[in-house]
C-alpha positions, 0 to 999 in steps of 0.5 A: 589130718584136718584141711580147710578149702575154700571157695569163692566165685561168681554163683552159679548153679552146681558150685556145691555139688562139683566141689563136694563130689570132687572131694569125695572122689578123693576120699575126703570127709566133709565135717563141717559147711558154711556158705554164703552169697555176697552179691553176685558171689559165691564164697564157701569154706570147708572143713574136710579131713583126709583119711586113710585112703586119700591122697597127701595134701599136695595131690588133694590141692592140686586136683582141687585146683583142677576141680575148680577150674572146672567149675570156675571158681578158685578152691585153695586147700591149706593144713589146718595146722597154719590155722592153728599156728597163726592163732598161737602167736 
């Protein structure tokens, strides 16, 4: 299963590395990376795909969460599946 994570706060150094690490830690493959700075924020969305060996998509949103209250930003992690649905509308 495909899942997007996004990520926004104020910049600071480490963002990328503690989220990255995060998902690794959970068995989450990282496919694909854009990131930008708004100012003073930061903002980064992700698309990552659950394997075999990760959790299901409620243990992955909630250690996520976790992980960004760590690195104080806000991560939310949602199926790729509401993407999809809402563009076949």
């Amino acid at each position: 299963m495909h899942i997007i994570i996004t990520v926004t706060g104020v910049d600071h150094v480490g963002i990328i590395a503690g989220v990255s690490t995060a998902l690794a830690d959970l068995g989450v493959n990282i496919v694909n990376v854009s990131q930008t700075l708004m100012g003073e924020y930061f903002t980064m969305i992700m698309e990552g795909e659950l394997t075999d060996g990760s959790p299901d998509l409620i243990d992955v949103q909630d250690s996520m969460r976790g992980a960004g209250d760590r690195l104080g930003v806000a991560v939310r992690v949602q199926s790729e599946a509401i993407f999809d649905a809402m563009h076949q509308l």
